[in-house]
Structures are given as structure tokens and as C-alpha cells.
C-alpha positions in Angstrom: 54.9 118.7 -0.5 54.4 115.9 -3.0 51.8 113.5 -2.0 52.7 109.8 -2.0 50.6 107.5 -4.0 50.5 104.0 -5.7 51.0 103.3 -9.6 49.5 100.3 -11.8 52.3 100.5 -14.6 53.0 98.0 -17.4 55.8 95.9 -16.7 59.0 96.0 -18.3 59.0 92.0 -19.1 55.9 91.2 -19.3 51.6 91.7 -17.1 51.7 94.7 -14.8 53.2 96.3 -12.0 52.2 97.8 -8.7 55.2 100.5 -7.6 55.2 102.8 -5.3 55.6 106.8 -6.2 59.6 107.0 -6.7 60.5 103.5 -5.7 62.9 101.6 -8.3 61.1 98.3 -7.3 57.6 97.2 -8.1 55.5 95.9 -4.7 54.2 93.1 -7.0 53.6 91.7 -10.6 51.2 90.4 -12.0 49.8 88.8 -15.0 46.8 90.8 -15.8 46.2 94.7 -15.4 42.9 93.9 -13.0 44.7 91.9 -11.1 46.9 95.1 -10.9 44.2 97.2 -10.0 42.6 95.5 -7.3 46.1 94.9 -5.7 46.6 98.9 -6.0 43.1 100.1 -4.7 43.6 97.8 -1.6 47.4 99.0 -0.7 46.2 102.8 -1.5 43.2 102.7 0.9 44.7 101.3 3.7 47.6 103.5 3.1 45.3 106.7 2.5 47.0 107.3 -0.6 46.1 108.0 -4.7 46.2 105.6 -7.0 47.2 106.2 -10.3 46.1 103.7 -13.3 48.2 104.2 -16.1 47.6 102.7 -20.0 50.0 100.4 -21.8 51.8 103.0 -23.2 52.6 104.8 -20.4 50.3 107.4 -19.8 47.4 107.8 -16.9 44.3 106.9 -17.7 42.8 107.0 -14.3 42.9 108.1 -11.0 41.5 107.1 -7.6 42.2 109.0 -4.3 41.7 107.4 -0.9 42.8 110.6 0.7 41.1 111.6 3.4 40.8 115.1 2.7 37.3 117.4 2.2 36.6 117.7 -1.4 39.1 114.8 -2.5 38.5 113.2 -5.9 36.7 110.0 -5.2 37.0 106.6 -7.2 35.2 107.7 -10.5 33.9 104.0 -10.5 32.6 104.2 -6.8 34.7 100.9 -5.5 
């Protein structure tokens, strides 16, 4: 079973995106990829999901989990 999670993407036109895992929407834009973030990290905790921070090019460069599971990766940043 896949687990559902959260995505800080770059955008197609322009800033960055917060989308959900499979969705063909974003949730929001935004202008700047910490802006991004900090919109992600607050819809994955409340929604006890990852989060996963990818790089302009497409590829992940981080990942936070707000899973509550024993032994779950925490925010490598602790925020």
C-alpha cells in the first residue's frame, strides 16, 4: 500500500508548486521554493503525511515524514 504524501515541485510556468502524491492539480503556487516548503510541512503534519522536497530539476533532495509510525524518518532539519 503506497503511502500518501505532499510534493514541493517546480512549477511548470514559473515559482513552485505544492501537489499532492498523484493529483494532476497543484494545492497552491507560489513564488518562492520556501514559501513552498513551509506551505508543505504545515499540510503534511496535520495530514500525517511525508513530504517530499524536490530540486529544480526534478529530482528529491529532501524528505520530511510526519508519520506517526515508531522508527519513522524525522525532519532532518528538526522543524
Amino acid at each position: 500500500m503506497a503511502r500518501k504524501s505532499n510534493h514541493v515541485i517546480p512549477s511548470k510556468d514559473h515559482g513552485w508548486s505544492v501537489r499532492k502524491s498523484g493529483a494532476a492539480r497543484a494545492l497552491r503556487s507560489f513564488d518562492t521554493k520556501e514559501e513552498a516548503v513551509k506551505y508543505g510541512k504545515t499540510i503534511s503534519r496535520g495530514e500525517k503525511t511525508e513530504l517530499y522536497i524536490h530540486k529544480k530539476d526534478g529530482t528529491v533532495q529532501n524528505r520530511n515524514s510526519y508519520v506517526n509510525e515508531p522508527f519513522s524518518p524525522i525532519d532532518k532539519n528538526g522543524k
